[in-house]
Backbone of each chain as ProteinMPNN parsed JSONL, in Angstrom:
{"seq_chain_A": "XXXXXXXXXXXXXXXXXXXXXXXXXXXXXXXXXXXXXXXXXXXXXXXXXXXXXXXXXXXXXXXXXXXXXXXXXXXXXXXXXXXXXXXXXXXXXXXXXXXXXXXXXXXXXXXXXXXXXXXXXXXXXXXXXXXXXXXX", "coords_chain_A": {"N_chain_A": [[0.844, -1.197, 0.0], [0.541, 2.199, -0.561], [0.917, 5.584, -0.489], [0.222, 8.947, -0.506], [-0.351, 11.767, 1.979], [-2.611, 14.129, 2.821], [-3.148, 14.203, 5.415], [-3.073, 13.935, 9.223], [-0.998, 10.701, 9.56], [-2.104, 7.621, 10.172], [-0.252, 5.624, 11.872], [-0.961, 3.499, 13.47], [-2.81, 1.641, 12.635], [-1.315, 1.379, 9.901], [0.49, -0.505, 10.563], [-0.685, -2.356, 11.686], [-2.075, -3.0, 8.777], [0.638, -4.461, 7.385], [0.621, -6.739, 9.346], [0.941, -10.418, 9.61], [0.201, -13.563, 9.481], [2.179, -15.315, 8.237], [4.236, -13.478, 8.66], [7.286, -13.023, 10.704], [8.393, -10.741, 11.605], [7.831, -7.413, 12.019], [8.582, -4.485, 11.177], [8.796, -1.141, 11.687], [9.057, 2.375, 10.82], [8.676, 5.418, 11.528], [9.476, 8.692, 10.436], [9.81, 11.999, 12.022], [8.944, 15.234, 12.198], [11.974, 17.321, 13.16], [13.109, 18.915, 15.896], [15.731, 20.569, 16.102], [18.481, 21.589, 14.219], [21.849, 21.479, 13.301], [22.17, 23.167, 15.462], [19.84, 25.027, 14.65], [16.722, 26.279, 15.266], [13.834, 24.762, 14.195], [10.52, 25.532, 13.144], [8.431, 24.709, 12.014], [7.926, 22.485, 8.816], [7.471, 22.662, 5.44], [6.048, 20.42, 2.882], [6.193, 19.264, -0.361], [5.479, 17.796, -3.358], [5.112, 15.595, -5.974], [2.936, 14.139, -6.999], [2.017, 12.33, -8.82], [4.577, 11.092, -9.909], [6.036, 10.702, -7.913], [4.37, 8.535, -6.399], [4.348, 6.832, -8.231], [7.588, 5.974, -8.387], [7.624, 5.115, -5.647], [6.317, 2.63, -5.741], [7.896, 1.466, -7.091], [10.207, 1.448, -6.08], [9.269, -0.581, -4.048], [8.7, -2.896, -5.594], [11.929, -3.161, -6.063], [12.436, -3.662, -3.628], [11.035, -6.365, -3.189], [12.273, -7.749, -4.872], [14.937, -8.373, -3.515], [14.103, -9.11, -0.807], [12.413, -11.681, 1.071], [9.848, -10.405, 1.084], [6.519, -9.751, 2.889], [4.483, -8.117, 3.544], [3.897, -4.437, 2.765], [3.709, -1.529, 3.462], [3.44, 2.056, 2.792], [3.419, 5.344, 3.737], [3.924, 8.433, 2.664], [3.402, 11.802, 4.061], [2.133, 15.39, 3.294], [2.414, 18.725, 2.885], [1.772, 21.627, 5.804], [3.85, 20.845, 8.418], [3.562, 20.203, 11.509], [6.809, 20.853, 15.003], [7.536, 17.53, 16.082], [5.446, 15.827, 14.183], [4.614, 13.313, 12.406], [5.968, 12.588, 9.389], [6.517, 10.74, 7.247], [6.028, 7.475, 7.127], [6.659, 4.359, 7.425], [6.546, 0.741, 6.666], [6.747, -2.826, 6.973], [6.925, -6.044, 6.796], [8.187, -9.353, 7.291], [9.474, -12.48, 7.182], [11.187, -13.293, 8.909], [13.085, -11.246, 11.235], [15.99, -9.832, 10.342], [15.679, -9.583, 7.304], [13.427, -7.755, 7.32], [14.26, -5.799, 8.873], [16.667, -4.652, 7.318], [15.134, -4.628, 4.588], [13.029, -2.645, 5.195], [15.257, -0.358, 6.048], [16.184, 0.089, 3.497], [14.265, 0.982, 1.889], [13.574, 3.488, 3.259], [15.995, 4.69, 2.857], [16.46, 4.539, -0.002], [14.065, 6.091, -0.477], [14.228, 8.729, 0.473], [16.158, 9.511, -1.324], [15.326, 9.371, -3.969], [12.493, 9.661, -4.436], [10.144, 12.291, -5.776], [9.726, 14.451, -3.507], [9.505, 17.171, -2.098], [11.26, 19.298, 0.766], [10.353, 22.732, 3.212], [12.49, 23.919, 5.178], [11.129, 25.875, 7.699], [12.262, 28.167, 10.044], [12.868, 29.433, 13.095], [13.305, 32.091, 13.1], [11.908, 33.431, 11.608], [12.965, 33.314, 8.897], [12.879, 30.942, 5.693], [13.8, 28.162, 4.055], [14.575, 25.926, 1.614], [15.191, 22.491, 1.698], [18.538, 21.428, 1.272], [19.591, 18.49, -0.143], [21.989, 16.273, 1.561]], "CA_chain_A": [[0.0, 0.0, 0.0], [1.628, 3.336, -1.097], [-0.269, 6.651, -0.349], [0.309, 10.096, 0.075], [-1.931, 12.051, 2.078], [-2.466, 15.443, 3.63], [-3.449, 14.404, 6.89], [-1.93, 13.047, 10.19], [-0.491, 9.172, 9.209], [-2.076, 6.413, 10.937], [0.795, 4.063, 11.767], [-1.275, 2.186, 13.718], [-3.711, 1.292, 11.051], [-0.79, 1.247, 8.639], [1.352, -1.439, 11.633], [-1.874, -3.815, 11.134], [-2.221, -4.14, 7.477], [0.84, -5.269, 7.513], [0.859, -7.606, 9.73], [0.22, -11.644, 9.134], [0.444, -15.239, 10.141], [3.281, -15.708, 7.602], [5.832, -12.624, 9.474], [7.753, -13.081, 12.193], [8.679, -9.856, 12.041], [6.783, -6.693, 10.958], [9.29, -3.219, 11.043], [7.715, 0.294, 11.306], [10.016, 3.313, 10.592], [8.57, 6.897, 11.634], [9.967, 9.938, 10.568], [9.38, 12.925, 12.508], [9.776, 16.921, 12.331], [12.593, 17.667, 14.436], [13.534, 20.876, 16.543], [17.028, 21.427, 15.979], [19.447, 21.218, 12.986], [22.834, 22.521, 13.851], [21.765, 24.413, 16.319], [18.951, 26.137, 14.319], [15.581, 25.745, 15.297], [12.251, 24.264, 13.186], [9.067, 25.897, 13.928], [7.621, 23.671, 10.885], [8.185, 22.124, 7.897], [6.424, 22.451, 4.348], [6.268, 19.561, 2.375], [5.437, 19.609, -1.66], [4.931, 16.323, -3.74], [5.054, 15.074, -7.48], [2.246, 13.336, -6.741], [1.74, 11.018, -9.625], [5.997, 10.432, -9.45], [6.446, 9.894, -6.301], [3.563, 7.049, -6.511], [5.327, 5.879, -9.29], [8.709, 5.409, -7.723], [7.992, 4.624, -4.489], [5.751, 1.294, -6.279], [9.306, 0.934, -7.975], [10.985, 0.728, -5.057], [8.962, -1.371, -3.421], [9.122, -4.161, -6.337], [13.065, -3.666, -5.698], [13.232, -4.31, -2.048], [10.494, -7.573, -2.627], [13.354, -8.798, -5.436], [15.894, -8.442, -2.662], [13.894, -9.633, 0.692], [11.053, -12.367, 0.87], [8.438, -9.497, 2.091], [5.206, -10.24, 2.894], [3.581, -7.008, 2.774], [4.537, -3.415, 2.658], [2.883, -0.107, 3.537], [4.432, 3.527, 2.914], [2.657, 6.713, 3.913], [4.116, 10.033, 3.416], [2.504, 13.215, 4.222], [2.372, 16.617, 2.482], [1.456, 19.822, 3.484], [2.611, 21.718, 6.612], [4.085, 19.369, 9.266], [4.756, 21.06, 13.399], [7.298, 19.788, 15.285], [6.933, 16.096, 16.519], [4.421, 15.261, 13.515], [5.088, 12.297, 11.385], [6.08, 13.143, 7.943], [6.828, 9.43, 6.579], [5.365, 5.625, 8.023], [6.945, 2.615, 6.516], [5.645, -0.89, 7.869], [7.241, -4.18, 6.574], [6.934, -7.54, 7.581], [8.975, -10.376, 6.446], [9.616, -13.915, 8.12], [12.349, -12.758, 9.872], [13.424, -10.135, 11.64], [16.993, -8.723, 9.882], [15.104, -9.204, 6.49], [12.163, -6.998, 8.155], [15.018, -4.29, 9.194], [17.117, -4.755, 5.867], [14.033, -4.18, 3.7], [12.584, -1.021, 5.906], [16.2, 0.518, 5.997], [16.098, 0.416, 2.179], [12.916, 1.711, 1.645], [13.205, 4.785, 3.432], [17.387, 5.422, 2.514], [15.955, 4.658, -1.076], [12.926, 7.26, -0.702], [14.774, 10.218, 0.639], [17.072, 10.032, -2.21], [14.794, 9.715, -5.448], [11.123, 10.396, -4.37], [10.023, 13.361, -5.655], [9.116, 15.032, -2.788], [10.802, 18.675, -0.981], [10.753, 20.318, 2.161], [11.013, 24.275, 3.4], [12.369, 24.212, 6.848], [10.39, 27.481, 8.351], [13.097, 28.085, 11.155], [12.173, 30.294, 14.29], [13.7, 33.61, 13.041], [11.027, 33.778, 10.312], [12.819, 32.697, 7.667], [12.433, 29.991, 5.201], [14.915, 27.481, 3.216], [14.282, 24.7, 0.687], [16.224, 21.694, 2.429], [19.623, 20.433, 0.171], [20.311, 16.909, 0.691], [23.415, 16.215, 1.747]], "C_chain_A": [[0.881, 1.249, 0.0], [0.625, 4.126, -1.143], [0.707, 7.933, -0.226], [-0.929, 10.931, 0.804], [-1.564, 13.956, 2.856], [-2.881, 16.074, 4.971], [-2.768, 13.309, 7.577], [-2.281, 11.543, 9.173], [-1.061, 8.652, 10.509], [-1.347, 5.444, 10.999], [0.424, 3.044, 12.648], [-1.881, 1.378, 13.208], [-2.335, 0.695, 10.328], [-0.117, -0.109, 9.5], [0.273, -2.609, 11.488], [-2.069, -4.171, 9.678], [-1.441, -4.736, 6.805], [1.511, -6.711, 7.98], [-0.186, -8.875, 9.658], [0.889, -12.395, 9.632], [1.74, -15.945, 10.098], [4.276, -14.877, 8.027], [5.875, -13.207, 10.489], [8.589, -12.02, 12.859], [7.905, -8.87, 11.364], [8.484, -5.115, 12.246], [8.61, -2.149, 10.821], [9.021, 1.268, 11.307], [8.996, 4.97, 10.682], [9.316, 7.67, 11.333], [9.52, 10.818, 10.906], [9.781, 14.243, 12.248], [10.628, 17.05, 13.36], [13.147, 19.083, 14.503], [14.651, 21.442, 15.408], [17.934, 20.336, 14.535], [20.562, 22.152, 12.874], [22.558, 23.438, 14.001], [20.771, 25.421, 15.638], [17.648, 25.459, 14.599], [14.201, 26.026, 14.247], [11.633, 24.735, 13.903], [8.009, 24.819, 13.25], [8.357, 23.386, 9.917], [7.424, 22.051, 6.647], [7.071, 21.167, 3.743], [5.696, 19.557, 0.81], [6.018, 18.162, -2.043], [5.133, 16.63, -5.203], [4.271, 14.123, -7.234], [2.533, 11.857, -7.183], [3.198, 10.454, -10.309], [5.653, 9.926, -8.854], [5.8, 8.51, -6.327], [4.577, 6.045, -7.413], [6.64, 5.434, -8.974], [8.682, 4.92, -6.287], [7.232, 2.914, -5.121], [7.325, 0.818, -7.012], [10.146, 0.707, -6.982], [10.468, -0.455, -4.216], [8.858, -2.344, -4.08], [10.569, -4.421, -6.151], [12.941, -4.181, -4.567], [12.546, -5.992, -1.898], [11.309, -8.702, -3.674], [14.706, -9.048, -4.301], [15.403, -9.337, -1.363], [12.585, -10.111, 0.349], [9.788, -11.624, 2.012], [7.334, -10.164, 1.774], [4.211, -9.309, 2.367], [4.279, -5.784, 3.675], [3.56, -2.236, 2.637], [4.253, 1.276, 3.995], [3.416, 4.423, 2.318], [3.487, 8.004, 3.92], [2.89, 11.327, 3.147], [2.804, 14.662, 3.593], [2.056, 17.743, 3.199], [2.008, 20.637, 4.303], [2.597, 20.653, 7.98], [4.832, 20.515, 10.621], [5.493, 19.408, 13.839], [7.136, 18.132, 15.838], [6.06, 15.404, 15.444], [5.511, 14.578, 12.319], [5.164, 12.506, 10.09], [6.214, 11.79, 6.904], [6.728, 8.404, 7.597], [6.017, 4.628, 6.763], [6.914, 1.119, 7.324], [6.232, -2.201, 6.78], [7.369, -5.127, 7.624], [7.465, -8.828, 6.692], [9.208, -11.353, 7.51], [10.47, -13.601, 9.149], [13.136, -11.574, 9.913], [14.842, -8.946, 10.582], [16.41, -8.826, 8.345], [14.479, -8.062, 6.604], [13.16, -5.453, 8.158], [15.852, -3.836, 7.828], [15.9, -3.532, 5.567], [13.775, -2.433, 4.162], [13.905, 0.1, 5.914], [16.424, 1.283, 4.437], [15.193, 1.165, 1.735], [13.163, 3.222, 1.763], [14.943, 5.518, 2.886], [16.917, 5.746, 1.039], [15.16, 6.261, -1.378], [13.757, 8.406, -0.903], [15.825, 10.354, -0.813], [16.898, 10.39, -4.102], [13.192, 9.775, -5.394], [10.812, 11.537, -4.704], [8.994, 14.16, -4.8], [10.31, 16.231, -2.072], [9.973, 19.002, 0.262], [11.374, 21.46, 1.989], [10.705, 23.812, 4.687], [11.624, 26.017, 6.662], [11.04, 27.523, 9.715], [12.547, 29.562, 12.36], [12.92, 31.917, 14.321], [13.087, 34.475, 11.876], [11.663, 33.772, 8.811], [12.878, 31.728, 6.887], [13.71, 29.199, 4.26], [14.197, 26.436, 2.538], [15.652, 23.913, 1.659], [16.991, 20.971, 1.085], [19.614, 19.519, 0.459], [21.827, 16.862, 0.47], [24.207, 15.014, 0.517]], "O_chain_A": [[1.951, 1.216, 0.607], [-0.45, 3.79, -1.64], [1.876, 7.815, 0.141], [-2.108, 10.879, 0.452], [-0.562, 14.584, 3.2], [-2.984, 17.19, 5.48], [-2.191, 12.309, 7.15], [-3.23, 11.295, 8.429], [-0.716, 9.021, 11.631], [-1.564, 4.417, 10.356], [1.036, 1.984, 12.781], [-1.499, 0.212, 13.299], [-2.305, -0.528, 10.195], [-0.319, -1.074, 8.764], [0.614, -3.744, 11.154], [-2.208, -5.335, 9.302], [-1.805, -5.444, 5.865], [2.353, -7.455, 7.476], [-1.415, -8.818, 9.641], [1.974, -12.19, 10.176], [2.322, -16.656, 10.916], [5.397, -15.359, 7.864], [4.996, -13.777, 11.136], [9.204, -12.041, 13.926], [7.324, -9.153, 10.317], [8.95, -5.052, 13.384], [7.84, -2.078, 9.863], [10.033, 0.821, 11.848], [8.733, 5.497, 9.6], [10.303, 7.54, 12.057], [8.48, 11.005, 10.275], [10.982, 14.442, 12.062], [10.18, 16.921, 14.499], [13.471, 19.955, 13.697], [14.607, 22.215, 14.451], [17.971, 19.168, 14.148], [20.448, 23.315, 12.486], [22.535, 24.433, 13.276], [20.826, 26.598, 15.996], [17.432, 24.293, 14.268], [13.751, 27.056, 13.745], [11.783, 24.654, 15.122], [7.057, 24.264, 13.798], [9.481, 23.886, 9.897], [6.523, 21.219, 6.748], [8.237, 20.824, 3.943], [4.52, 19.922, 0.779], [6.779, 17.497, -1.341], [5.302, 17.781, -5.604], [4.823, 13.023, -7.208], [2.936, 10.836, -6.627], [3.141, 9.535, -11.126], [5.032, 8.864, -8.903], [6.472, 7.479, -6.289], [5.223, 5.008, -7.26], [6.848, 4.288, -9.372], [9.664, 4.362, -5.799], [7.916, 1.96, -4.749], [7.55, -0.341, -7.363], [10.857, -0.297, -7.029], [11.276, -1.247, -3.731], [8.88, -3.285, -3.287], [10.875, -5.609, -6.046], [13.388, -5.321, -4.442], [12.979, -6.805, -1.081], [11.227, -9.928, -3.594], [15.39, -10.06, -4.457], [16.165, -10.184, -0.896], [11.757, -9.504, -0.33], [9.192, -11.967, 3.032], [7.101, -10.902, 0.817], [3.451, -9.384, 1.401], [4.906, -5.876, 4.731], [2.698, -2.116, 1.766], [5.196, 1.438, 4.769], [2.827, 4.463, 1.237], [3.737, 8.598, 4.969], [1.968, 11.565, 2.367], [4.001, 14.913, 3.459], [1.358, 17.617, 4.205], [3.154, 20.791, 3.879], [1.689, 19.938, 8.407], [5.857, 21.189, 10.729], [5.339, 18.207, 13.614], [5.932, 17.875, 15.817], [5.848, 14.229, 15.742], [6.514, 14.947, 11.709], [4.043, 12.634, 9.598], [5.963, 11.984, 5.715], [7.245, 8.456, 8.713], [5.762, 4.39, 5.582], [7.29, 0.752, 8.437], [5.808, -2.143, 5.626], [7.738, -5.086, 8.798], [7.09, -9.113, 5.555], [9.129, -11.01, 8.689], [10.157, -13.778, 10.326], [13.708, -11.009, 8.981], [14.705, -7.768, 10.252], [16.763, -7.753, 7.854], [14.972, -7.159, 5.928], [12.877, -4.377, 7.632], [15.659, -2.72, 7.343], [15.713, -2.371, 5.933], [14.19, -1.398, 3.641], [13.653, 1.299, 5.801], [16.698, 2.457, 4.186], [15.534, 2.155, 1.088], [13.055, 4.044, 0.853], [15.037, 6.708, 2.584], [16.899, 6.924, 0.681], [15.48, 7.185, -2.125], [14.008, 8.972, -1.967], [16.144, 11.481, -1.19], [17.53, 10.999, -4.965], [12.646, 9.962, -6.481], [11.209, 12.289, -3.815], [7.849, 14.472, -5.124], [11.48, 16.119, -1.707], [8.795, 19.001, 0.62], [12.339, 21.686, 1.259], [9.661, 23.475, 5.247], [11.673, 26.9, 5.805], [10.431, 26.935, 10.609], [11.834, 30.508, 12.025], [13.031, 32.671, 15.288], [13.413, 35.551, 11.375], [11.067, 34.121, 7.791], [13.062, 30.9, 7.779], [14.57, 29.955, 3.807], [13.114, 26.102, 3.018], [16.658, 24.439, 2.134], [16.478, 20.278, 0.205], [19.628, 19.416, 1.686], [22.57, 17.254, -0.43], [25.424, 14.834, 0.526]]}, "seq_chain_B": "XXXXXXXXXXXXXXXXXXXXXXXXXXXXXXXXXXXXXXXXXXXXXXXXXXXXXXXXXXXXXXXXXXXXXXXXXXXXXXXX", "coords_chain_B": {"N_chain_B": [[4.33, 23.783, -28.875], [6.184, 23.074, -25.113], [5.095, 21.776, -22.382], [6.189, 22.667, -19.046], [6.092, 21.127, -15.639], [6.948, 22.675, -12.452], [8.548, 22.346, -9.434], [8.896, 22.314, -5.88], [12.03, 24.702, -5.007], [12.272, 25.132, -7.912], [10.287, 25.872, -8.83], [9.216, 27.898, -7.184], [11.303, 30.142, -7.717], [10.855, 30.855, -10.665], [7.909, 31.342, -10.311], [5.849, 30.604, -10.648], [3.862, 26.883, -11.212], [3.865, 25.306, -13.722], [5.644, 25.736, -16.535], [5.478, 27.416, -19.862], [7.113, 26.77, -23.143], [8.643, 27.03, -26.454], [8.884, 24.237, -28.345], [10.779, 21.911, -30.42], [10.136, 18.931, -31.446], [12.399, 15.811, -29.998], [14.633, 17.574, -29.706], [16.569, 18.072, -26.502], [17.116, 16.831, -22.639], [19.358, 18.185, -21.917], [19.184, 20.764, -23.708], [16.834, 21.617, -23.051], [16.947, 22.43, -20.422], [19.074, 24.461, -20.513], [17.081, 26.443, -22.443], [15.183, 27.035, -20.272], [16.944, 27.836, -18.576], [18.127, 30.396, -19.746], [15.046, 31.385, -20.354], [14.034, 31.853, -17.701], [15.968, 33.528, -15.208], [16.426, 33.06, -13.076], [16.802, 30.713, -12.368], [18.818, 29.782, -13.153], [21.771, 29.861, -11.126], [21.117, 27.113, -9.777], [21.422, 25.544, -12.242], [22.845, 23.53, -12.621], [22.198, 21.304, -10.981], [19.957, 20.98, -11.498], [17.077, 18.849, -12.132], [15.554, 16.285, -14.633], [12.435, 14.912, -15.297], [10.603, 12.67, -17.559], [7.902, 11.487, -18.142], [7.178, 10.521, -15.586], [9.994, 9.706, -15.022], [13.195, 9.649, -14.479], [15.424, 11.44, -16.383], [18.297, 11.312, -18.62], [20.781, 13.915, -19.277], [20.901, 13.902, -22.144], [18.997, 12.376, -23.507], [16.059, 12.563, -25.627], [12.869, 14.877, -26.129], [9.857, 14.817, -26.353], [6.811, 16.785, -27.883], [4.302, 16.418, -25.931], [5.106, 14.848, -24.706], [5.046, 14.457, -20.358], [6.351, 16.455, -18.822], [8.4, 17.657, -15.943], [10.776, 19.741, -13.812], [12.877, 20.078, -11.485], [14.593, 20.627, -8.147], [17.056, 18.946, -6.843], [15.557, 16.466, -4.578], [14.182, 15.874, -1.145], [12.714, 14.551, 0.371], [10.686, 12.18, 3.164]], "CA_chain_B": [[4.886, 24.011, -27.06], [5.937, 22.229, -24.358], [4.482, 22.194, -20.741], [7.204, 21.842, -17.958], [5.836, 21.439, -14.154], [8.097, 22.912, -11.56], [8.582, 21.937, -8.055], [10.339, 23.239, -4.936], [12.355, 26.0, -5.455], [12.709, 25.585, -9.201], [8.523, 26.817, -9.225], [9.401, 29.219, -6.768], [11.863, 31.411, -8.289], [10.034, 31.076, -12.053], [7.092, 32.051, -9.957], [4.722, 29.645, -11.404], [3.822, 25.904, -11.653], [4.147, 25.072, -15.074], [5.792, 26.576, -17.975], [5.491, 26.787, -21.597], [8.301, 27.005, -24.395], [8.469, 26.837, -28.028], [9.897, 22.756, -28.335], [10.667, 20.844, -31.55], [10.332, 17.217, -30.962], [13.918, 15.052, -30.191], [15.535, 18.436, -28.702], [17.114, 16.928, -25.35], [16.72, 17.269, -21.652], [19.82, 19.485, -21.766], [18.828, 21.592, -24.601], [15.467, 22.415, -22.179], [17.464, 22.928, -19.0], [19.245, 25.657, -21.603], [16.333, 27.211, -22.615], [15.1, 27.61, -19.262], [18.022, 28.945, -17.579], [17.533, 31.55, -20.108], [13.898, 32.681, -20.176], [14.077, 32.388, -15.907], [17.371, 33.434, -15.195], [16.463, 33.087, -11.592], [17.059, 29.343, -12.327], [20.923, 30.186, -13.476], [22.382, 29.638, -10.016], [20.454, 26.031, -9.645], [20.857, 24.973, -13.089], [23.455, 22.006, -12.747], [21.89, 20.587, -10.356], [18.25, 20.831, -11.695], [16.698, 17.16, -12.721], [14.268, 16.639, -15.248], [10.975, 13.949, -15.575], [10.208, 12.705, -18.515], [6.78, 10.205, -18.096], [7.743, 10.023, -14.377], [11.008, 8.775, -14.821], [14.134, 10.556, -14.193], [15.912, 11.567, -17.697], [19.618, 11.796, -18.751], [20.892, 15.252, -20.415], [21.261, 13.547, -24.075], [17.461, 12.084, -23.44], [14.453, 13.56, -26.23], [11.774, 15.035, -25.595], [8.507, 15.252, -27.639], [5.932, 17.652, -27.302], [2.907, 15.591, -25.61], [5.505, 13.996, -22.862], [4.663, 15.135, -19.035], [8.005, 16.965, -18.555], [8.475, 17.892, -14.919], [11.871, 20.17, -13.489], [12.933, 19.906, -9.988], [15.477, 20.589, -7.757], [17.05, 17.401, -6.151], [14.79, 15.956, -3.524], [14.515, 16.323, 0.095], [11.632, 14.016, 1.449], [11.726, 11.934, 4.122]], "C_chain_B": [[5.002, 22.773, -26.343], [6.037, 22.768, -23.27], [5.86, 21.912, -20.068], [6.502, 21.944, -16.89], [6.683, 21.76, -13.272], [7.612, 22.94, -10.17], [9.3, 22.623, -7.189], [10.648, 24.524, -4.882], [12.608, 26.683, -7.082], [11.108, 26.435, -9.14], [8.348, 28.039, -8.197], [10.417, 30.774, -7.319], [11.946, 31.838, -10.061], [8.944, 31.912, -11.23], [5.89, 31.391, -10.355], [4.731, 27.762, -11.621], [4.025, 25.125, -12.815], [4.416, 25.99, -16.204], [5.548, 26.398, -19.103], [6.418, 27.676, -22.134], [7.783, 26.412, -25.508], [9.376, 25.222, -27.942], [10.132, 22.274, -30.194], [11.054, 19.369, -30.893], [12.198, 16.773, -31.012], [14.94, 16.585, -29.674], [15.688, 17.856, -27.096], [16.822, 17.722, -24.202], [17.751, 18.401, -21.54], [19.789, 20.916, -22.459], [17.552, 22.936, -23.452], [16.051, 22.815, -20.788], [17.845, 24.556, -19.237], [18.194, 26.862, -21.514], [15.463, 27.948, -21.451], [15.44, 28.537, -18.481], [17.583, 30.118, -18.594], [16.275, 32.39, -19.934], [13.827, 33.241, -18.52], [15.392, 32.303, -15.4], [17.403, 33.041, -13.745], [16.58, 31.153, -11.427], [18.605, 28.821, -12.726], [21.322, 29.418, -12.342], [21.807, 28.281, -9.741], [20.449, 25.05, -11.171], [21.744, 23.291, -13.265], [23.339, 21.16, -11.688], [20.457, 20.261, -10.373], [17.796, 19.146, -12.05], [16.024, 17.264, -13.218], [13.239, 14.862, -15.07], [10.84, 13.991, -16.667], [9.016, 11.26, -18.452], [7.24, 9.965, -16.986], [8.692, 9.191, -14.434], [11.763, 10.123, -14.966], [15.33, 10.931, -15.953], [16.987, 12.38, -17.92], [19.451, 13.052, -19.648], [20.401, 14.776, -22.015], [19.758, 12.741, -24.296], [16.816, 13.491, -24.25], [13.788, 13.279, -25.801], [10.652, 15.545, -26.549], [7.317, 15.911, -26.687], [4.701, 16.353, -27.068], [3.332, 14.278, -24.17], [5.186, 14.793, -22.011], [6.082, 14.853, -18.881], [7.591, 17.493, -16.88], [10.846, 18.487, -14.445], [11.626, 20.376, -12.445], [14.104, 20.341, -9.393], [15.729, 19.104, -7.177], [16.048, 17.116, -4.826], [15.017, 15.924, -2.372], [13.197, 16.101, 0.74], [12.059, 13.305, 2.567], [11.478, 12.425, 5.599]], "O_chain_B": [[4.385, 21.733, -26.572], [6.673, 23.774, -22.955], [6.589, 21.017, -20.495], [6.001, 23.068, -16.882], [7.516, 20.855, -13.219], [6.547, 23.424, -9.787], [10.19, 23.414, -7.505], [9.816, 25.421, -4.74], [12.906, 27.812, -7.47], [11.021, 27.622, -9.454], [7.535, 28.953, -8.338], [10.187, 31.982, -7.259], [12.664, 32.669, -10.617], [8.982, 33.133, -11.385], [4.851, 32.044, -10.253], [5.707, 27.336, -12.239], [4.496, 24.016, -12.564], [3.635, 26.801, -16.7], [5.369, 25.253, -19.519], [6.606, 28.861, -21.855], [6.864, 25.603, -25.63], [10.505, 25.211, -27.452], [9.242, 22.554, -30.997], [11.936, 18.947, -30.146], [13.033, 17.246, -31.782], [16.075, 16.343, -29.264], [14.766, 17.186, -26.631], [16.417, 18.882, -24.283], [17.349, 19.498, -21.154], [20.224, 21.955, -21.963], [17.461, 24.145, -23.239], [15.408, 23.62, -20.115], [17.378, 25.538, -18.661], [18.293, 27.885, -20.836], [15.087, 29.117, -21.542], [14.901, 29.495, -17.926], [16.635, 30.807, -18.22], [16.217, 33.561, -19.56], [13.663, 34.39, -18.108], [15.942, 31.227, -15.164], [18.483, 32.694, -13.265], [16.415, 30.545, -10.369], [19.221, 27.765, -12.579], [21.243, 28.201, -12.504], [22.478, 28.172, -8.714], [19.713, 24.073, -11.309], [21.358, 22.272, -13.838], [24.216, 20.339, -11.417], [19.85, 19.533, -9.586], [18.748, 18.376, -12.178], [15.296, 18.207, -12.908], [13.781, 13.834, -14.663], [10.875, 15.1, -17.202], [9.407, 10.126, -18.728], [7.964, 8.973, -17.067], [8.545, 8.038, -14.03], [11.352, 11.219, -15.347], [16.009, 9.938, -16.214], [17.041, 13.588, -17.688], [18.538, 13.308, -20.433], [19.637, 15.366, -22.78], [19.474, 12.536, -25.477], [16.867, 14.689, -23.97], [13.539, 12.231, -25.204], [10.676, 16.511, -27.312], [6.984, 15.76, -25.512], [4.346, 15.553, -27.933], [2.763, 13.525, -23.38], [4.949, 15.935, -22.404], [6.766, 13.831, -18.822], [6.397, 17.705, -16.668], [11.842, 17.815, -14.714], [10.524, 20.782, -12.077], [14.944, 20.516, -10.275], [14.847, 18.253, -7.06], [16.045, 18.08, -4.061], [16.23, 15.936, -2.163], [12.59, 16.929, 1.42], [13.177, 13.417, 3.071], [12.336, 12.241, 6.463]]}, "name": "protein", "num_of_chains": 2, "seq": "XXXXXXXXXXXXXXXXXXXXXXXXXXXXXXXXXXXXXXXXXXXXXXXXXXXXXXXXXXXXXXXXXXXXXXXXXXXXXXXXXXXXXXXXXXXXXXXXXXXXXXXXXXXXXXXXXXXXXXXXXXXXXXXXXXXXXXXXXXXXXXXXXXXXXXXXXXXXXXXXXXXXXXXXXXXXXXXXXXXXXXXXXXXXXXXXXXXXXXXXXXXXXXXXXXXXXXXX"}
């Protein structure tokens, strides 16, 4: 299941569908807004989307990681929009027979995402002004 | 013509979501990076690091482009 949405992420919802009979492990990965970023502080975060990308590559990643690891099932939620601190900006949920598959897989997923999803952020930092975030 | 969609900061300092240019079919993704930087110069300082979409896929410089593909220009990504 692969979504974007523009409201809070249910990762507990998303932590049940998928989990099954056949895991013996199920992996969740939150990402959150956080305060500080050398020493500068987040008040928020905007988030903007390529919608009908992003869908499209994150379904592409997720056929890579189920040629790599015998997943069971796979849910990835990110969120758009503006995001305060503490609020979940990305949910990824995998479950696979066993556990370092389970962590594998989920590590990929989200190292994957951040690096060819098309999705941006503008930190909005607490001195009123605004940045597009570079990746490193 | 062809449409481009812009994202990020590339649609912030055009000032607009989608552009239009004069295209001839089989002119390349770097040809349109080109023509860009020119009409929005405010995309100069960002331009070798811009990325382009071509049918939601990510598309090398020496990649054509025909009028009636969904072109999309971005800065690099930063979800997550």
């Amino acid at each position: 299941m692969i979504e974007l949405t523009h409201v809070p992420i249910d990762y507990h919802a998303l932590t049940e569908s998928v989990r099954s009979s056949q895991s013996g492990a199920v992996v969740l990965f939150l990402g959150t807004v956080r305060e500080m970023t050398e020493g500068r502080r987040t008040v928020a975060l905007d988030y903007e989307g390529y919608p009908q990308m992003a869908e499209t590559k994150l379904a592409e990643l997720e056929a890579q990681a189920r040629s790599k690891w015998p997943i069971d099932r796979v849910g990835i939620i990110h969120r758009l929009g503006r995001l305060e601190l503490g609020d979940i900006s990305v949910a990824i949920a995998v479950s696979c027979p066993h556990r370092k598959q389970a962590f594998d897989a989920g590590q990929f997923l989200i190292d994957e995402l951040k690096g060819s999803v098309p999705i941006w952020k503008q930190e909005n930092w607490d001195d009123g002004t605004t940045e597009w975030v570079h990746p490193v | 013509m062809l449409q481009i969609k812009l994202f990020a900061k590339a649609r912030e300092v055009v000032g607009r979501s989608v552009a239009e240019i004069p295209w001839l079919d089989g002119q390349t993704v770097l040809q349109l990076k080109q023509v860009l930087a020119e009409k929005y110069p405010g995309l100069q300082p960002m331009i070798s690091r811009l990325l382009v979409a071509v049918n939601n896929d990510y598309a090398a410089d020496d990649a054509a482009i025909k009028t009636g593909d969904e072109v999309a220009c971005f800065p690099p990504v930063s979800g997550g």
